[in-house]
N, C-alpha and C positions, 0 to 999 in steps of 0.2 A: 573518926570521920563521921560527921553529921550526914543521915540520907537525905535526900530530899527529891520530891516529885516534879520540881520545877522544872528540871531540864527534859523531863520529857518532852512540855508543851512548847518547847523553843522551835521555832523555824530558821529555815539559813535560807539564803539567797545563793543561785548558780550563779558563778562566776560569767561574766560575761565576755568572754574570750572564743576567738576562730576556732583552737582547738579543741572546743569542748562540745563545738554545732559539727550536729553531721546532716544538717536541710541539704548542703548539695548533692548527699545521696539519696537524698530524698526525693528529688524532683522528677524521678523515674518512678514511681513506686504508688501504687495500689494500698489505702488501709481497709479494712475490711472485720466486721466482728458479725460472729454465729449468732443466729435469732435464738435458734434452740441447743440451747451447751447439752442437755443430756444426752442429746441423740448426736453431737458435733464436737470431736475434740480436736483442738486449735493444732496440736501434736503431729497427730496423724494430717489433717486438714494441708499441712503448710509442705508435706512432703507428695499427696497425692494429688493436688490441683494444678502442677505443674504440667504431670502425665498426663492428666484430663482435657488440657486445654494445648495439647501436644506442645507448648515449647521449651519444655526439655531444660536443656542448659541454659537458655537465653532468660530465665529467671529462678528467682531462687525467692524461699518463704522466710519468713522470721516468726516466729510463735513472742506476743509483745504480752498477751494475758492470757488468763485461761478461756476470754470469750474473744480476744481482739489478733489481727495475723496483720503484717503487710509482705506484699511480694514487690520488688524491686526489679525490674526492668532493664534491658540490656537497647534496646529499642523503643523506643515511642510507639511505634507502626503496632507492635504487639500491642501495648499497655491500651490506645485509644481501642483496637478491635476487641478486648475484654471486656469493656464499659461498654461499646458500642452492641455488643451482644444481648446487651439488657441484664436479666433475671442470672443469678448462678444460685447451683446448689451444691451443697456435699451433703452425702446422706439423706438425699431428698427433700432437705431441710434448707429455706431461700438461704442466702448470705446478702448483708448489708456492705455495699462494697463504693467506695468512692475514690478519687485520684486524692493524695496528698498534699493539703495545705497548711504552714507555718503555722499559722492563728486558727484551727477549725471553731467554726460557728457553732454555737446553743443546738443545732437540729442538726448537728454533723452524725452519721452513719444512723438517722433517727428514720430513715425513707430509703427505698430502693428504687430505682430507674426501671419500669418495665415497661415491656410494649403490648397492650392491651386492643384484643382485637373486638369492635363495637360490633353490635347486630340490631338487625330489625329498625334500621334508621326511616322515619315516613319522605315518603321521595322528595314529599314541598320540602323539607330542610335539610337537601343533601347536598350541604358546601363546610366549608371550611369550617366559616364563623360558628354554624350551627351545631356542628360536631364537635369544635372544641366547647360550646357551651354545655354539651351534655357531658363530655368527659370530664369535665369540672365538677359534676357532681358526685364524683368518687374519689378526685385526685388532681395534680396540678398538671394542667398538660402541655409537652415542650414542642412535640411536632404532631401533626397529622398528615397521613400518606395519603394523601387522593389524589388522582391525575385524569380531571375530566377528560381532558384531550384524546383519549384512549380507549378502547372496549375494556371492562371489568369483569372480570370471571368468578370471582370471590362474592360472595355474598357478607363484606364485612368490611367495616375501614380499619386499617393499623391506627394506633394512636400511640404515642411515648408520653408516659406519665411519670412522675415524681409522686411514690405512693409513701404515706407515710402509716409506718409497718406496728405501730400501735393499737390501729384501727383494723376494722374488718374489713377482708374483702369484699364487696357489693358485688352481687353477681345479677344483679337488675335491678333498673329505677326506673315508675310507673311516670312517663311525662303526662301532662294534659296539652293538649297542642291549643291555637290561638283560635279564636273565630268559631268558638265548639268544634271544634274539629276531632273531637273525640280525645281518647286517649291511646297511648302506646307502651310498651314495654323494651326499653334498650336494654338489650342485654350484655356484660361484659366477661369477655373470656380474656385472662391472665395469661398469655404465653409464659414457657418454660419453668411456671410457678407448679409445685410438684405436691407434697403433704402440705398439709395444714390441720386448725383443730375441726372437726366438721359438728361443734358443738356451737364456737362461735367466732369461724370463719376465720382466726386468728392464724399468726406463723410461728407463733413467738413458744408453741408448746402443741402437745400431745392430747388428743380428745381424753385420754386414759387421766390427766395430771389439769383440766380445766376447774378453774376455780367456777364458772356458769354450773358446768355438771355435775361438780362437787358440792354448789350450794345446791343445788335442788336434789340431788341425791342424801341429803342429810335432812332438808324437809319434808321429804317423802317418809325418810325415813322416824322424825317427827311424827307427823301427820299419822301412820302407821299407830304408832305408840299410844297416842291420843284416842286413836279408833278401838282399841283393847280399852283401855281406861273408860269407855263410855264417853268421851267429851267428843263434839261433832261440833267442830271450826263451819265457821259461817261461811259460804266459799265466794270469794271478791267477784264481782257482775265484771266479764270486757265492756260492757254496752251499756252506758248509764243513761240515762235521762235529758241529757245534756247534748248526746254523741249524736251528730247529724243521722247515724247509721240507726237512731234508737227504732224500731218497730219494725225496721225492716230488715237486719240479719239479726239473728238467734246467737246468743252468748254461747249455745252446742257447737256452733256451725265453726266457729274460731278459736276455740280452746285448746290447750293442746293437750296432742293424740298419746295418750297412754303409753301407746306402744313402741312409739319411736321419740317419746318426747320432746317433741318440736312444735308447734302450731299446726291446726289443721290446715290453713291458710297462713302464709307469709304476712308477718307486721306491716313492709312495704306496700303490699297490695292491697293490704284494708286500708291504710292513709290512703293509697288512689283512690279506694270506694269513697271516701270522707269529701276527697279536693273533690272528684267528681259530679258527687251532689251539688255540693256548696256554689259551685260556681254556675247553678241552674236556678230558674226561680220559673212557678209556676206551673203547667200543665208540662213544661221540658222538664221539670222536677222530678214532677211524676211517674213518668215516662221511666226518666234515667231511675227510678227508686224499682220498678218493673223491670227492669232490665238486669237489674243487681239478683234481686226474689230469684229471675228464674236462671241467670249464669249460677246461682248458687243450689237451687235443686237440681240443674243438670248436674253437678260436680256429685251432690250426695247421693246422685244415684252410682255414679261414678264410682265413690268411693265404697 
């Protein structure tokens, strides 16, 4: 008998028969895959989410991979209030979780539905339109809860977004409002969103296993080596010659801190200083370049 490797690389075709589709049990059913497998096993996952979310009999798990689950539904009314919940975790860790479709799309369980509560809205653009346009700048947004008609006791609008779980979460974006009207800071808080990496804000892993930490913990550790050796690395300017910011923040003032290795200041907040300038011309230039100088030695005294 001659071997041969061909039949490996054969493919077959699923027959295409009733009995071979189970979509109509499907049309109940939740698919769902864990962001972070080390800390989330499918296993355990598909026998205790049932207990968590009290309905017991009325659903049951399937373990489909070692990172992907679906739960099948005995009722609608349950399946829609699990989605409608927004964010779930197990182990602290989000879950990507969607209803079940036939064909799932390129970006299927690629986002999770959260409801994200905004801060610090400036009063002229507290409507709809304006709030769904700042929620766009973190995410896609499907509803916003505002109810003029009514006294508000929160200091915050709910938003539902469609977050796509690659990215970081933004926990503030520096607007410039229209007519110089200054600038603001929207901040956004994550309901129900629990661990994350707090290196670079990611879900998807462990500050202890980030590849951001990991590289600069191997540079450092570089850099170190070089220091022994006598070779002394030229160290890169934030603030070139170029940066609207040149002469008036100090490359010290934005570098990051040693000790918590992060930035002294937020990446975000220094583009605000940048747009801020830029969109001034002339003695309002100046002004606003004084105004930067001294927010910036009040904080170093601060710090």
């Amino acid at each position: 008998m001659v071997m041969s490797l061909e039949e490996e690389d054969e493919t077959f075709d699923m027959p295409y028969l009733p009995e071979y589709c189970s979509s109509e049990n499907n049309v109940l059913s939740i698919i769902g895959r864990v962001l972070n497998p080390d800390f989330q096993k499918v296993a355990n996952l598909v026998l205790d989410m049932p207990r968590k979310c009290q309905l017991f009999d009325r659903v049951r798990g399937i373990a489909l991979s070692k990172e992907k689950f679906q739960f099948i539904y005995r009722f609608e009314q349950d399946l829609l209030a699990v989605l409608d919940k927004g964010v779930h975790t197990y182990n602290e860790w989000t879950l990507a979780m969607e209803r079940w479709v036939e064909h799932p799309p390129p970006d299927y369980l690629q986002s999770i539905m959260v409801w994200v509560q905004m801060r610090n809205i400036h009063v002229n653009h507290y409507n709809v339109l304006a709030i769904t346009w700042l929620g766009e700048l973190i995410g896609h947004v499907e509803e916003v809860v505002l109810i003029t008609e009514r006294s508000q006791r929160q200091d915050f609008v709910r938003v539902k977004m469609k977050f796509d779980v690659s990215k970081p979460l933004q926990k503030s974006k520096v607007v410039n409002l229209p007519k110089n009207g200054g600038e603001v800071t929207i901040r956004y808080d994550f309901e129900r969103v629990q661990k994350r990496c707090f290196t670079c804000q990611r879900l998807t892993h462990d500050q202890t296993v980030c590849p951001l930490a990991m590289k600069r913990k191997q540079l450092k550790v570089e850099e170190d080596k070089m220091k022994k050796q006598g070779v002394v690395t030229p160290k890169k300017k934030n603030i070139t010659e170029a940066d609207p910011l040149f002469g008036i923040v100090e490359d010290h003032q934005i570098e990051i801190n040693p000790i918590t290795g992060k930035p002294k200041i937020d990446k975000e907040v220094v583009e605000g200083m940048r747009q801020y300038l830029m969109v001034a011309e002339g003695p309002e230039r100046l002004a606003r370049a004084e105004r930067i100088r001294s927010s910036l030695e009040s904080l170093t005294m601060i710090q």
